[in-house]
N, C-alpha and C positions, 0 to 999 in steps of 0.2 A: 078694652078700658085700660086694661096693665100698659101697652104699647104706648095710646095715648098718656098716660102719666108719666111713663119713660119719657115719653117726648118733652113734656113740660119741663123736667128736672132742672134741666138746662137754663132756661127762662127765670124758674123759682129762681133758681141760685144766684141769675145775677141781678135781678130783681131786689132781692136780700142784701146782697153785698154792696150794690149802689146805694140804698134809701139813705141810709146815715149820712154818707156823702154828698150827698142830695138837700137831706133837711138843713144839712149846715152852708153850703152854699147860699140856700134859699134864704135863710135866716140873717143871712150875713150882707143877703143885696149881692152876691158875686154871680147869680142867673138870674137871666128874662123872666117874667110871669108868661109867657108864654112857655118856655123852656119848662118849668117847675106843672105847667099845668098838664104838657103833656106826658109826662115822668106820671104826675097822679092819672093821668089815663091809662098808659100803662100798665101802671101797681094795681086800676081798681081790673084789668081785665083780666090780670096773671089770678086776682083774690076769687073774682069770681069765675074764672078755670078752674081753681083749689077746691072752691065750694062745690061745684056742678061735679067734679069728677067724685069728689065724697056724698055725695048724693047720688047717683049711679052705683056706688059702689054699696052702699048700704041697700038699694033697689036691689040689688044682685044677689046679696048675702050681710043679713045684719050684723052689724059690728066692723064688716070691712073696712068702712071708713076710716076708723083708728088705726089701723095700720097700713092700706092701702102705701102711703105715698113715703112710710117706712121700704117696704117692700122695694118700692119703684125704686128709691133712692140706691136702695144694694144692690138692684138689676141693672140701675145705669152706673153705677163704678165698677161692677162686674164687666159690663159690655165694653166701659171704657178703657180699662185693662186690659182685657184679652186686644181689644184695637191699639192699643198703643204698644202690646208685646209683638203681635203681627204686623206690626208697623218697623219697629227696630228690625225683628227676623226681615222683613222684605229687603231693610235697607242694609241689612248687614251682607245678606247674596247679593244685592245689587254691586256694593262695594267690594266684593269677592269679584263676583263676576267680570268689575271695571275693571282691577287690579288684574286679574287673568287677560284680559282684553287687551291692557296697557303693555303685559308681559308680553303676550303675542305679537303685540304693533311695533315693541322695542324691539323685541328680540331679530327681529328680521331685520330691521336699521342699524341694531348694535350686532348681528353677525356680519353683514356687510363692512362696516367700519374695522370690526376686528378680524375677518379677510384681508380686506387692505394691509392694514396694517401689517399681519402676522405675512403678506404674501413679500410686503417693501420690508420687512427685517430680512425675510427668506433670500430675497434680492440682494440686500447688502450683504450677508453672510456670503453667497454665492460669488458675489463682488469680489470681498473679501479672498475668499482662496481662491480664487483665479490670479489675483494678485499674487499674493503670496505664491502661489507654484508658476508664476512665469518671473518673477523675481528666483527661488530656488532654479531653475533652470537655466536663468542666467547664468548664474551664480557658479551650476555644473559644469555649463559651456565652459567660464573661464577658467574653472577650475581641470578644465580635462583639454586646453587647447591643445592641439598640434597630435591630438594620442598622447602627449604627456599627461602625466601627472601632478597636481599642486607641490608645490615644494612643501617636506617636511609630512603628507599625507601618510604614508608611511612609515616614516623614518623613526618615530617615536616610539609606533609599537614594536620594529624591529631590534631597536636598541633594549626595550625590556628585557628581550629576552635575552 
């Protein structure tokens, strides 16, 4: 019986929150009489679920009825709760787990690009001083033709002394 009123909760509440809206519409000509008449089908079947189940409940244990659908009410915002905390936790690992996922999917894409990359800087540095020491060695050649020496290579620190 608790389950079944749990289940209703649902129904009651929007049942409740629509009539005002409803009677004003109706009153105003802005719904069908068809529209307005099955709205009261509705409301009388959710009234008499409310009835039937406080009638069972009083069969079960007198006085129940008075509070029955107290009860129901803090068992489905209890339930609703824990489902909507279990709902964030699920999505919060989901979003970890994506995020991990994403990291792993990039991380192979962005080590190959920064391979590349770091292999063509390594290239040009290599570039680089291979240049530079066949430039210096030119450089030796003319500097040392014939077994001479550059003019003045010497000569400077000789004269220090």
């Amino acid at each position: 019986l608790m389950k079944r009123c749990i289940a209703d909760i649902p129904i009651v509440t929007h049942i409740q929150k629509e009539s005002p809206g409803m009677n004003k519409l109706y009153s105003q000509s802005m719904c069908s009489v068809k529209q307005w008449r099955s709205y009261q089908a509705a409301e009388a079947m959710v009234s008499a679920e409310v009835d039937e189940v406080r009638a069972e409940a009083d069969e079960i244990e007198p006085g129940w009825s008075q509070v029955i659908w107290r009860q129901a009410m803090q068992y489905h915002n209890m339930l609703k709760q824990r489902h909507e905390v279990e709902a964030k936790a699920m999505a919060a690992q989901a979003e970890k787990r994506q995020a991990e996922e994403d990291k792993v999917e990039v991380d192979p894409e962005q080590k190959k690009k920064d391979d590349a990359k770091a292999k063509e800087v390594a290239a040009e540095k290599a570039a680089a001083e291979l240049i530079k020491s066949e430039e210096r060695e030119k450089e030796s050649q003319k500097a040392f033709k014939d077994g001479s020496m550059k003019k003045g290579f010497l000569a400077s620190s000789t004269k220090k002394k």
